[in-house]
One Martini backbone bead per residue (centre of mass of N, CA, C, O) as a GRO file, in nm:
protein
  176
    1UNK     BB    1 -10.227   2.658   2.839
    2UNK     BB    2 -10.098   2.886   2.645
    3UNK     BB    3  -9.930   2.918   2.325
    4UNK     BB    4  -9.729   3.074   2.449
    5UNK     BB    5  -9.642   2.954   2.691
    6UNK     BB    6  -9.540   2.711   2.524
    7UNK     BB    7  -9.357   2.840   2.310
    8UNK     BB    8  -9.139   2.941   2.553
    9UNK     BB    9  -9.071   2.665   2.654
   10UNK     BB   10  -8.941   2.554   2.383
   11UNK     BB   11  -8.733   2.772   2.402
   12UNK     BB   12  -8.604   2.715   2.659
   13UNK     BB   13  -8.537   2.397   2.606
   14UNK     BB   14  -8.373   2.425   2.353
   15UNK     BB   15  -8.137   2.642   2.507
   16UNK     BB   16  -8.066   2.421   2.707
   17UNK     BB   17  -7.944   2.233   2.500
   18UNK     BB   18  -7.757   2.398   2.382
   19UNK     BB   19  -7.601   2.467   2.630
   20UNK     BB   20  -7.510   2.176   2.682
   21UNK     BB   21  -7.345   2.136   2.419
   22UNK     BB   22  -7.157   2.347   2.456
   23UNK     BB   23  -7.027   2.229   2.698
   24UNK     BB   24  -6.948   1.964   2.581
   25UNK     BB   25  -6.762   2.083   2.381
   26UNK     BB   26  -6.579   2.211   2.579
   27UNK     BB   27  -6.476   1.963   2.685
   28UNK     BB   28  -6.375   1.820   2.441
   29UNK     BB   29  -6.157   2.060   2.398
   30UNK     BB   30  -5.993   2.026   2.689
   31UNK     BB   31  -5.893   1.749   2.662
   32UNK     BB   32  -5.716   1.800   2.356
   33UNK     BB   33  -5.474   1.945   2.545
   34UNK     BB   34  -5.363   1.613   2.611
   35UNK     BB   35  -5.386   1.433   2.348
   36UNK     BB   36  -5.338   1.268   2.146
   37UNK     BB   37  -5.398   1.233   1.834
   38UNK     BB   38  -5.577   1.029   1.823
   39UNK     BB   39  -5.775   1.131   1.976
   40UNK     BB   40  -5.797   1.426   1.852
   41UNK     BB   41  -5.903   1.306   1.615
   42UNK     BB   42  -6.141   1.236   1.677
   43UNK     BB   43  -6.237   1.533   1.870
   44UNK     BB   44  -6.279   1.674   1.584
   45UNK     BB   45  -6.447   1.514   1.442
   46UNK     BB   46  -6.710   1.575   1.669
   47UNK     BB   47  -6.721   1.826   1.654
   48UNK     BB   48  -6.770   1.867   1.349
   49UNK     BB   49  -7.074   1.725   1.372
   50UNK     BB   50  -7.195   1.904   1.616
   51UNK     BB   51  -7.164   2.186   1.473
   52UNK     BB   52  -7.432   2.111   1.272
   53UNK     BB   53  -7.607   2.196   1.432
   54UNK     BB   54  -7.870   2.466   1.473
   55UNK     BB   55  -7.841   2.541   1.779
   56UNK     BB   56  -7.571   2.706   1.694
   57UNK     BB   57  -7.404   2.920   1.696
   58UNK     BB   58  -7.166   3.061   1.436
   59UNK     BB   59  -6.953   3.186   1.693
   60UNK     BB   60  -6.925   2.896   1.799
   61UNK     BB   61  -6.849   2.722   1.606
   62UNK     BB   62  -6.580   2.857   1.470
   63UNK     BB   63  -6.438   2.834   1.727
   64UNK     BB   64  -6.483   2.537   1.834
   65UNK     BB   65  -6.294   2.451   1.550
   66UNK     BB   66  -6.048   2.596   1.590
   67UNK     BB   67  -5.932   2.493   1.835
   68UNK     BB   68  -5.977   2.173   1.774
   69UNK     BB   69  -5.752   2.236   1.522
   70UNK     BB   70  -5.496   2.369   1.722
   71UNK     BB   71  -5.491   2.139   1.890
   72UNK     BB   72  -5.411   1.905   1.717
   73UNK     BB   73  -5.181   1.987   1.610
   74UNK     BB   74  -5.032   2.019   1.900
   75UNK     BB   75  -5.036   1.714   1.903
   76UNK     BB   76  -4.854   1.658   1.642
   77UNK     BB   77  -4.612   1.809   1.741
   78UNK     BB   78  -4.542   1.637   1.983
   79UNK     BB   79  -4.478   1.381   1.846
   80UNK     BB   80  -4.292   1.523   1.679
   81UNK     BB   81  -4.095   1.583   1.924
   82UNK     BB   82  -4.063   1.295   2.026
   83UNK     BB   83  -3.997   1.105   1.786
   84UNK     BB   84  -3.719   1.324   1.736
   85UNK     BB   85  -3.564   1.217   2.011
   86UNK     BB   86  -3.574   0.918   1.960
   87UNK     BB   87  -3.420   0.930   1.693
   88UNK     BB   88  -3.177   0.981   1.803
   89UNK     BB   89  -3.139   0.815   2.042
   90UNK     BB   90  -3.054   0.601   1.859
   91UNK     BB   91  -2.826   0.699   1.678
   92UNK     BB   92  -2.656   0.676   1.949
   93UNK     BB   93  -2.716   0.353   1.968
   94UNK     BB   94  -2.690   0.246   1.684
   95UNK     BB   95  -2.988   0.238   1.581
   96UNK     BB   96  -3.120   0.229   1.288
   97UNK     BB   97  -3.392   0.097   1.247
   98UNK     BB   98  -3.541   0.263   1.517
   99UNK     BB   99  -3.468   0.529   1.367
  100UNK     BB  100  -3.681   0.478   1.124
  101UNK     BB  101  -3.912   0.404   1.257
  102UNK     BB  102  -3.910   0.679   1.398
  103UNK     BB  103  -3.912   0.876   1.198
  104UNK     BB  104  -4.193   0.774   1.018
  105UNK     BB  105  -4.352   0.886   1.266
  106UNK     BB  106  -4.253   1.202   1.247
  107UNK     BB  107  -4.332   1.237   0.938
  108UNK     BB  108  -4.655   1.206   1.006
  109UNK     BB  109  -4.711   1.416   1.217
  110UNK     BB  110  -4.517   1.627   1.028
  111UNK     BB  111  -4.780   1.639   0.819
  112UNK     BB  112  -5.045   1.649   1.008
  113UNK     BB  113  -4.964   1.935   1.072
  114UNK     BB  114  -4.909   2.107   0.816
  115UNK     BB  115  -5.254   2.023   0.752
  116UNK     BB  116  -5.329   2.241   1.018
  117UNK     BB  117  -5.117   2.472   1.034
  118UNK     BB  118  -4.844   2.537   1.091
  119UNK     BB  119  -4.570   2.675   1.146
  120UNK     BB  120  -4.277   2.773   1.021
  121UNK     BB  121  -4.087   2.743   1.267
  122UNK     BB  122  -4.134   2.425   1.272
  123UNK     BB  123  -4.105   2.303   1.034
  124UNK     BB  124  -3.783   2.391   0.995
  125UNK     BB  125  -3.685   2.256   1.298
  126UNK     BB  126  -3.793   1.952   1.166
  127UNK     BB  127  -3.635   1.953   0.937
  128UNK     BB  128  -3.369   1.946   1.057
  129UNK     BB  129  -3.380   1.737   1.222
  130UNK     BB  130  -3.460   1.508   1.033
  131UNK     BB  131  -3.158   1.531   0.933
  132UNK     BB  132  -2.993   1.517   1.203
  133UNK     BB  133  -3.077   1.191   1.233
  134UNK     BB  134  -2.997   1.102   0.929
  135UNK     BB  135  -2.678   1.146   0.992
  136UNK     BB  136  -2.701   0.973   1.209
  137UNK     BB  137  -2.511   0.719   1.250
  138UNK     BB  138  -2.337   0.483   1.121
  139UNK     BB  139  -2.024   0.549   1.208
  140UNK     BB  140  -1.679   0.517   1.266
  141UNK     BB  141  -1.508   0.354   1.479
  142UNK     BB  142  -1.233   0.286   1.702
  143UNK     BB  143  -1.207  -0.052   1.687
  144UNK     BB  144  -1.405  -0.113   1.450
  145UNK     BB  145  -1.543  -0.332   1.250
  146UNK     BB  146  -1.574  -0.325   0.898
  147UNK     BB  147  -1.602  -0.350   0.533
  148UNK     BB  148  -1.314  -0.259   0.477
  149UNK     BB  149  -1.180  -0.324   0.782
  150UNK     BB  150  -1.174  -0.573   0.927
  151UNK     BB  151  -1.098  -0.826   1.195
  152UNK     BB  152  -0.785  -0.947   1.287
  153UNK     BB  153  -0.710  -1.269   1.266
  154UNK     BB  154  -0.439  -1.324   1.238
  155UNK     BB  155  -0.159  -1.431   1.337
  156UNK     BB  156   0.131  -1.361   1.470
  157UNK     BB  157   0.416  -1.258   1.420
  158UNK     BB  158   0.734  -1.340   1.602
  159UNK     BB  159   0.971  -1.191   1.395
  160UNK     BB  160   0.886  -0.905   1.417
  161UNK     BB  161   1.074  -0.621   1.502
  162UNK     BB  162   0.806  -0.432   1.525
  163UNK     BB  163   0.564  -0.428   1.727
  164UNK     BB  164   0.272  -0.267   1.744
  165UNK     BB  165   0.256  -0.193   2.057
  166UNK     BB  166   0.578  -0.079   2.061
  167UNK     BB  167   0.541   0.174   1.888
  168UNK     BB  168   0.545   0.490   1.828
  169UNK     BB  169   0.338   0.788   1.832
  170UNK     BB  170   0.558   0.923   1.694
  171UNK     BB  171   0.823   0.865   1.481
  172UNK     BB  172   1.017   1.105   1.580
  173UNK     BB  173   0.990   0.948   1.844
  174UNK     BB  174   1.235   0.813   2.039
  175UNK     BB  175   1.372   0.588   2.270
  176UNK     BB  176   1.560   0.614   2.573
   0.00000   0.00000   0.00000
C-alpha cells in the first residue's frame, strides 16, 4: 500500500467516524423531544460536550446545539404548564399545601425555561396563571366555620320566641 493510499483510508475512517457521531448527536437529540427536564437537562449537557469534538462541522455543530437548547426549553414549559394545573387543582381542592408546593416546582421550571429562552407570551401567560393559583383557594365558604366565626356550639334557647331554622328568608315576607 502507497501512502496516499494510507492516507485516503484514514480520511475515510475519519469521515465515518464523524458520521457515526453525527447519527448518535441526531438520536439524541429526537430522543429529548418528549424527555422530562432531567433527562433533557442531561442530553443537553451531552450534546454539548460532544460537539466540541473537532471531527464535527461547525454548521452541524450550531444546528445541534440549536435544536438540544430549544427542545430542553420545550421540556421545562411542559412541566411549568404541567406543575401549574396540578396547582389549580389543588386549589380547588383547598389544598394549600399541595398548591405551595406545586407552584414552587412551577416557579423552577419557569426560571429554566425563561433561561433557555423561552418567548414573551409563554413568560406573561404562565406568570398570569402562577397569580390565578396563588389567589385560588383558601376563601370562606358557606356554612364552614372559620376563625373570625367558628363553629356554634352552644345548645339552643328553647324558649326563644323566632328559632333561626323558621325565620323567613327575607324578612319583609310574613307567613300566611
Amino acid at each position: 500500500m502507497t501512502a496516499a493510499e494510507q492516507l485516503k483510508q484514514k480520511q475515510e475512517a475519519e469521515r465515518q467516524a464523524a458520521e457515526r457521531l453525527m447519527a448518535t448527536v441526531n438520536e439524541r437529540i429526537a430522543q429529548m423531544k418528549t424527555a422530562s427536564p432531567v433527562d433533557a437537562e442531561r442530553a443537553h449537557a451531552w450534546v454539548k460536550t460532544t460537539c466540541t469534538d473537532k471531527r464535527l462541522k461547525a454548521d452541524f455543530k450550531k444546528r445541534a446545539l440549536d435544536q438540544a437548547r430549544a427542545y430542553e426549553c420545550a421540556s421545562n414549559m411542559r412541566a411549568t404548564d404541567k406543575a401549574v394545573e396540578d396547582a389549580m387543582a389543588m386549589a380547588h381542592m383547598e389544598n394549600l399545601q399541595g398548591r405551595a408546593t406545586k407552584l414552587a416546582m412551577a416557579r423552577q421550571y419557569f426560571s429554566k425555561a425563561c433561561s433557555l429562552g423561552a418567548d414573551a407570551e409563554f413568560r406573561t401567560a404562565t406568570q398570569r396563571a402562577i397569580d390565578t393559583a396563588m389567589m385560588t383557594g383558601g376563601v370562606y365558604k358557606p356554612g364552614m366555620p372559620t376563625k373570625a366565626k367558628p363553629l356554634d356550639t352552644a345548645p339552643k334557647n328553647p324558649h326563644e320566641a323566632k328559632p333561626a331554622d323558621t325565620a323567613p328568608k327575607n324578612p319583609h315576607q310574613a307567613k300566611v
